[in-house]
C-alpha positions as CSV (number, residue, x, y, z in Angstrom):
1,X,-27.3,11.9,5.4
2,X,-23.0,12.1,6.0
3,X,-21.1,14.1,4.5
4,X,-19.2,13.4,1.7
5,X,-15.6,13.4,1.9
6,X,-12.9,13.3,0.0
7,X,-8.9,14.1,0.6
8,X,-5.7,13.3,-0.8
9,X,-2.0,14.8,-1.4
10,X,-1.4,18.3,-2.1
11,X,0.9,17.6,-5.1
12,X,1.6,14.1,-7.2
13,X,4.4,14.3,-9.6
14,X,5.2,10.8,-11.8
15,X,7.4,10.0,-14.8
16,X,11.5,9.5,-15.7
17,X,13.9,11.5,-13.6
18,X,11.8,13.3,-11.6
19,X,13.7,12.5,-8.6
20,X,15.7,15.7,-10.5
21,X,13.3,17.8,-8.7
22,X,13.4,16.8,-5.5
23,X,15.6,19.9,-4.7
24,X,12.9,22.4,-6.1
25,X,10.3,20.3,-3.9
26,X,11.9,20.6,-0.6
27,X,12.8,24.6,-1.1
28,X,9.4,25.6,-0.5
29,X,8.7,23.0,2.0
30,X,11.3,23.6,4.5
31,X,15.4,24.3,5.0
32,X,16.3,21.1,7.3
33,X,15.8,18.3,5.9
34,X,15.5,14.4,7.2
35,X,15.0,11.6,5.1
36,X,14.4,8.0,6.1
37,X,15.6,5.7,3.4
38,X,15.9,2.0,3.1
39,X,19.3,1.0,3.4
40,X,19.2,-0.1,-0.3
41,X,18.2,3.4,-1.0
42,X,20.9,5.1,1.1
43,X,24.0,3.0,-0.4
44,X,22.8,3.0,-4.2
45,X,21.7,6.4,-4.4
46,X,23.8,8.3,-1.5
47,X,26.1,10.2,-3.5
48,X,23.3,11.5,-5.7
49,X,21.0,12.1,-2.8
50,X,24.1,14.5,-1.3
51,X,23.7,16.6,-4.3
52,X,20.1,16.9,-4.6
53,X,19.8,17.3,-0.8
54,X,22.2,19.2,-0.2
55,X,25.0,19.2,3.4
56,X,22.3,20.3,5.5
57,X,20.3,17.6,4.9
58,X,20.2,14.1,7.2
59,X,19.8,10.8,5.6
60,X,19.0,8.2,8.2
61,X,18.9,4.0,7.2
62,X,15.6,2.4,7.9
63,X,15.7,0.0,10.3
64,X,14.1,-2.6,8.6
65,X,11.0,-2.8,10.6
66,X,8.5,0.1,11.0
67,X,7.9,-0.4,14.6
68,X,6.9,2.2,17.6
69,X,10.5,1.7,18.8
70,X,11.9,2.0,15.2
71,X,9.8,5.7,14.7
72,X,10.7,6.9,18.2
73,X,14.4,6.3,16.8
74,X,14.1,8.5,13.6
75,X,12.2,11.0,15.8
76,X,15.0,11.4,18.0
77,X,17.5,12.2,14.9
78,X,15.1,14.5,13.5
79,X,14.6,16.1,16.7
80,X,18.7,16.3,16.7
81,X,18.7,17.5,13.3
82,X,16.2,20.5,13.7
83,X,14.3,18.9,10.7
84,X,11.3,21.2,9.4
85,X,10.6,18.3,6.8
86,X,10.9,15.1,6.3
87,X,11.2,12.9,3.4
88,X,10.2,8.7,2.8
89,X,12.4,7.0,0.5
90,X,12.1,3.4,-0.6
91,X,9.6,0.7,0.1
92,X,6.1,1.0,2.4
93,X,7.8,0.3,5.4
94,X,10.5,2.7,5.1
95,X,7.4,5.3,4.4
96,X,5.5,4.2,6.7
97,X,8.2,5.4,9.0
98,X,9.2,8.7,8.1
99,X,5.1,9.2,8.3
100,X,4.9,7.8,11.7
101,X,7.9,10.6,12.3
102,X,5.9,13.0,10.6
103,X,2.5,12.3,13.3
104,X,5.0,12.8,16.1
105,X,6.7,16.1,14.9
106,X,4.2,17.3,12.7
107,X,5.6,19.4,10.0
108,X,5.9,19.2,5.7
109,X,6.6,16.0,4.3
110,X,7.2,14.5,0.8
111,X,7.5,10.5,0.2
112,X,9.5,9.3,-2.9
113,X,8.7,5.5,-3.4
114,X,11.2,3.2,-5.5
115,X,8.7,0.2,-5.9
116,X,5.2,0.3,-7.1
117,X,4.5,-2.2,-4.4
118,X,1.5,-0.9,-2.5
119,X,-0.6,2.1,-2.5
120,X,1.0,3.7,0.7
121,X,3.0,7.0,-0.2
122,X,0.0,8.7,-1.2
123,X,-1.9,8.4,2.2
124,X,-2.4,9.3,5.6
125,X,-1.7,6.1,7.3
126,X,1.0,4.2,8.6
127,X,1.0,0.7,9.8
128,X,3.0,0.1,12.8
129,X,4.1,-3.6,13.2
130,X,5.5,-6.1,16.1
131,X,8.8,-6.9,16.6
132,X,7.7,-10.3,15.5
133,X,6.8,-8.8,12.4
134,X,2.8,-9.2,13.1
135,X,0.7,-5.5,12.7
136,X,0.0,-4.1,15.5
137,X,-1.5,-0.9,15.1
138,X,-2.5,1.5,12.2
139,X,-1.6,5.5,12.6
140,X,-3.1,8.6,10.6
141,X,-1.1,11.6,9.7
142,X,-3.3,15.0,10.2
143,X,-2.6,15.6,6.8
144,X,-1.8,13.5,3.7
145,X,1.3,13.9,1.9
146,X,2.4,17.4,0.8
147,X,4.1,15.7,-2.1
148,X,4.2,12.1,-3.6
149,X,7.4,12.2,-6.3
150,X,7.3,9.0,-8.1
151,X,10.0,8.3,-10.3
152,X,9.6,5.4,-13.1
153,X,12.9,5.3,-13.8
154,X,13.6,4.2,-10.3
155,X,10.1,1.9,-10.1
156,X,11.5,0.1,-13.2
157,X,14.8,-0.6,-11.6
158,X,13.2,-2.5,-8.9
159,X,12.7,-6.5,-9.4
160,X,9.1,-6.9,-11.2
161,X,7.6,-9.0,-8.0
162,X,7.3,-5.8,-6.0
163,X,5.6,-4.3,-9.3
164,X,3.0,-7.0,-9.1
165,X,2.4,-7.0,-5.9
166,X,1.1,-3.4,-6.5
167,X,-1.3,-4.7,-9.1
168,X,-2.5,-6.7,-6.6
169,X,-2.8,-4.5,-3.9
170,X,-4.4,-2.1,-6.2
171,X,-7.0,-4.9,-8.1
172,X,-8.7,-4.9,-4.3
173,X,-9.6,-1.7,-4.3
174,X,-13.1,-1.6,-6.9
175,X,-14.3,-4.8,-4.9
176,X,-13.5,-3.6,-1.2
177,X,-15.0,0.3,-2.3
178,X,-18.2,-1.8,-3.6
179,X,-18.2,-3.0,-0.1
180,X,-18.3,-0.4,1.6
181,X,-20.8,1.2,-0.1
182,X,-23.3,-1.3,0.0
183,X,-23.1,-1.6,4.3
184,X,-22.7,2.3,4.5
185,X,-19.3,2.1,6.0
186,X,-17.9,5.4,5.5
187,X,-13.9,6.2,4.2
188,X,-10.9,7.0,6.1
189,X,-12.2,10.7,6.4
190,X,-15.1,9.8,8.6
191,X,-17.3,10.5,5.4
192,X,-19.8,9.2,3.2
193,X,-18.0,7.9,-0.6
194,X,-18.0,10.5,-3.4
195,X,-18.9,10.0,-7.4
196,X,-15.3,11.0,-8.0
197,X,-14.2,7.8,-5.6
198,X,-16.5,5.7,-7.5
199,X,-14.7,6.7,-10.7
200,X,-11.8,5.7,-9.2
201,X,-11.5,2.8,-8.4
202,X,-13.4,1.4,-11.4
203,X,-10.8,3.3,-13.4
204,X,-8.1,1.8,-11.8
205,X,-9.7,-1.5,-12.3
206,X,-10.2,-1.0,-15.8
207,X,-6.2,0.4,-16.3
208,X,-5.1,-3.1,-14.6
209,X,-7.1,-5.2,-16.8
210,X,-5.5,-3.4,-19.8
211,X,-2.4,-3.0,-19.2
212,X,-1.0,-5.0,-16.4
213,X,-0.1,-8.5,-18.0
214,X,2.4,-6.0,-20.8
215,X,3.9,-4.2,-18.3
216,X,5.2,-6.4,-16.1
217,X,6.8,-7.7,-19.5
218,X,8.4,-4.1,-19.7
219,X,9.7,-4.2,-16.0
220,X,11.1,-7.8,-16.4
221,X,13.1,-5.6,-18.8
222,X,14.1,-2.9,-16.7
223,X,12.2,-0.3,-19.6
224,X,9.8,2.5,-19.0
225,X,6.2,2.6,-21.3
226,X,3.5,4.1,-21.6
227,X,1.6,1.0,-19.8
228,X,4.3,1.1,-17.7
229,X,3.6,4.1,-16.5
230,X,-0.3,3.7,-16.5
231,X,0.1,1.1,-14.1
232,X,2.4,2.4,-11.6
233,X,-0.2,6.0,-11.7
234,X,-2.9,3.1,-10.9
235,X,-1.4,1.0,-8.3
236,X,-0.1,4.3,-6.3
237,X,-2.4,7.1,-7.1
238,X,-5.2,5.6,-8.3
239,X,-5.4,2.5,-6.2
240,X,-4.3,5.1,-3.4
241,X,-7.1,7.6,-3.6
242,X,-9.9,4.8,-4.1
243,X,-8.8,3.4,-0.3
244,X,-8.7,6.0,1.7
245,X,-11.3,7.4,0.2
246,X,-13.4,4.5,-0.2
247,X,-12.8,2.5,2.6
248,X,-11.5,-1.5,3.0
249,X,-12.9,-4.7,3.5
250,X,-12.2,-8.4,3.5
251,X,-9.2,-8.4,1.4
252,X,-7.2,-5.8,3.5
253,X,-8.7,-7.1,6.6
254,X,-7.2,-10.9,6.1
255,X,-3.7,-9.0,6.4
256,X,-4.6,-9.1,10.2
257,X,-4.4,-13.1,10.1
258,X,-1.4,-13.2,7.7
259,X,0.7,-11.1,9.7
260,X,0.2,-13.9,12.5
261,X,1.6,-16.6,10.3
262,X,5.5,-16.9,9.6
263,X,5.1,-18.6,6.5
264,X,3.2,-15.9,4.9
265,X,5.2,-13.2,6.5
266,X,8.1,-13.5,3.6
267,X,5.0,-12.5,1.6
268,X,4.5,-8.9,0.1
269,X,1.5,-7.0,0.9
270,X,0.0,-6.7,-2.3
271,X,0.7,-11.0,-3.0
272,X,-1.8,-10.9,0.5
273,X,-4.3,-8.8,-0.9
274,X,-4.6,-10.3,-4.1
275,X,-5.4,-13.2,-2.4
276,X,-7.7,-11.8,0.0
277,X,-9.6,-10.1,-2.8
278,X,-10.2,-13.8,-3.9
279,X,-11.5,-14.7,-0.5
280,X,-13.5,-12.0,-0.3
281,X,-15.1,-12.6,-4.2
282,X,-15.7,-16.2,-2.4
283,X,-17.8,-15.0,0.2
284,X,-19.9,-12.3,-1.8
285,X,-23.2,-13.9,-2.7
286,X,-24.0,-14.4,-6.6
287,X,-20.3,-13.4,-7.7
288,X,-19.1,-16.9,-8.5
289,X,-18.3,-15.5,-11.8
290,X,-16.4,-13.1,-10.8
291,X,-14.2,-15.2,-8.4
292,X,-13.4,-17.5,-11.5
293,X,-12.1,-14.5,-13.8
294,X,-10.0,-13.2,-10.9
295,X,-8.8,-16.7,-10.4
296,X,-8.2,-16.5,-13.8
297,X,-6.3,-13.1,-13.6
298,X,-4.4,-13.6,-10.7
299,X,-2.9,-16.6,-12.3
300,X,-2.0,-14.9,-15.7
301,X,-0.2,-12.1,-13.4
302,X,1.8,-15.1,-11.2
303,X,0.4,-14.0,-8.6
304,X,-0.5,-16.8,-5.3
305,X,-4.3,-17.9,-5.2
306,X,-4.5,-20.2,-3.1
307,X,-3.5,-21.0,0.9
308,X,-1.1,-23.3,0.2
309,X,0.9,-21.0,-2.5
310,X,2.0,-19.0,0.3
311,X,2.9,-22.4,2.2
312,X,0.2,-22.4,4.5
313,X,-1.7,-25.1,5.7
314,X,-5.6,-25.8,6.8
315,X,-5.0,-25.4,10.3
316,X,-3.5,-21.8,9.5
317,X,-6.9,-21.1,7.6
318,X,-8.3,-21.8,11.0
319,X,-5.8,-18.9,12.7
320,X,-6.5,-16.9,10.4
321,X,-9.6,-16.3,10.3
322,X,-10.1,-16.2,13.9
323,X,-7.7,-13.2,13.8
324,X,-8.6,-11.6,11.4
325,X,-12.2,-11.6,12.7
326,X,-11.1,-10.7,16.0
327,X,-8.9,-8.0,15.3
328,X,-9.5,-6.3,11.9
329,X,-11.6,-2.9,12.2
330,X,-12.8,-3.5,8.5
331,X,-14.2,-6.8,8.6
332,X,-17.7,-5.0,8.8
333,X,-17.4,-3.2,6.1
334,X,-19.2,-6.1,3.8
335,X,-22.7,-6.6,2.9
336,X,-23.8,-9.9,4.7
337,X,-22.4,-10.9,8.3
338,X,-19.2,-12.3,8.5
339,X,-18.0,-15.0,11.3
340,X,-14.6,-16.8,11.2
341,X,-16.1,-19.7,10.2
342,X,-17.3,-18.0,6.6
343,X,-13.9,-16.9,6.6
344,X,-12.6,-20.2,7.1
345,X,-14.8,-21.8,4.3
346,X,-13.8,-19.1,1.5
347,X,-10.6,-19.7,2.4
348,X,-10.5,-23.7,1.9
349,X,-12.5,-23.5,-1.2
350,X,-9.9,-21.8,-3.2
351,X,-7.3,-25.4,-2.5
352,X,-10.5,-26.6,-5.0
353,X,-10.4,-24.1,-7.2
């Protein structure tokens, strides 16, 4: 029987004006510190990051891509620096970064997102992309964050697309952990799925369903909530844990083929997923039903649910699949066999829909 496995970050801290306590963070983390920030991040909030960071501390602009060549960059100004920790500010990519720093240099590291876009500060992994903007390769961190500090204030600033793309990033996860379980993949620990994972990611489920639809009302209005808050613990934390500890399947796998695609490259991670998850509903046997209330959902959230939402055509369904079958190390991890051509079909029979 494997062993069952389960890991996430040391410390998860959520709510109004935490970034306030970034300073009391980094003290027992480390004395020289490096923060990657989006560029975004580095103008709007500079002079405040100054005073939380302090003079010894580096801030470094993202580059906008979070390539090998982009990471061996930031490495050599942490290297420069003397960092002993580094911090991720600002979108996945930018954390994504500062993690692929962190697998090169080792050390402490804290990531403090500003959208709720994806589940990504609270893992191990970093995807490393192409210069032409297709992923290329996917990276683990020994460890997983030593602190995730997610301030709402901040989340709720942001424009509310990147907040729904995190619902849809996150509404993959009880499907794809289903998945998994059912052809004994195991997670991103090398281990068997726990009760606590299955828990999870229905939970997370469940706090989407609730909540999503009024929150994204709040966020149109730049206001922190109680659902607010729910759903950005759900589509980091909660969305977060139930991945990498319950492992991915179709929907995160057809990221493979959209990446390849330059019309569906201006789209956000979570606005893929979403989509995927559909795909993915479409090709599960007896779960018809299901596909038609996600449908359903998706469309209430505004979120794409079909091919040609995202501007892409029949022939890309074609590429598409193909990549994704060829290249994505979770297309496996699904209870019947998959080909590219049963991609293929899911994926035209949503233009139906």
């Amino acid at each position: 029987m494997t062993t069952r496995i389960f890991g996430a970050p040391h410390l998860y801290i959520q709510g109004p004006d935490t970034l306030e306590r970034l300073p009391e963070l980094l003290s027992g983390l480390g004395s020289k510190v490096f923060m990657v920030a989006d560029p975004f991040v580095a103008e709007r909030y500079g002079s405040r990051l100054a005073e939380l960071l302090g003079p010894s501390a580096v801030v470094a602009a993202f580059g906008g891509e979070c390539t090998s060549a982009e990471i061996d960059r930031m490495v050599g100004l942490a290297d420069s620096h003397g960092a002993d920790v580094i911090v991720g500010m600002g979108g996945g990519k930018a954390i994504d970064t500062s993690k692929g720093v962190r697998i090169k240099r080792g050390g402490r590291i804290v990531i403090v997102p500003t959208i709720a876009s994806n589940d990504s500060p609270t893992s191990r992994l970093s995807v490393i992309y192409k210069e032409d903007h297709s992923i290329s390769e996917v990276r683990l961190m020994a460890t997983n964050p030593d602190a995730v500090l997610v301030d709402s204030k901040l989340i709720v600033e942001a424009p509310v697309r990147f907040f729904l793309s995190g619902v849809g990033d996150a509404l993959s996860k009880k499907y794809e952990a289903i998945q998994c379980v059912n052809s004994g993949a195991t997670n991103f620990y090398g281990g068997a799925q726990t009760e606590c994972l299955r828990a999870i990611a229905n939970h997370c489920d469940v706090v989407l369903r609730r909540d999503a639809v009024i929150a994204a009302n709040d966020v149109r209005a730049h206001r922190t909530s109680p659902e607010v808050e729910s759903v950005i613990e759900a589509a980091v934390l909660l969305s977060g844990l139930a991945f990498e500890n319950g492992g991915l399947s179709i929907a995160h796998s057809l990221t493979r083929g959209f990446s390849v695609i330059p019309a569906l490259q201006a789209f956000l991670h979570g606005e893929q997923v979403g989509f995927g998850t559909l795909v993915q509903l479409a090709m599960t046997p007896d779960s018809y039903a299901e596909r038609d209330e996600f449908f359903q959902l998706l469309g209430e959230l505004g979120l794409p649910r079909r091919l040609s939402d995202f501007g892409g055509t029949d022939e890309d369904a074609e590429r598409i699949a193909q990549v994704t079958f060829e290249s994505s190390p979770y297309i496996r991890n699904f209870e019947r066999p998959v080909t590219a051509a049963i991609i293929a079909g899911a994926i035209r029979s949503l233009e139906q829909h």
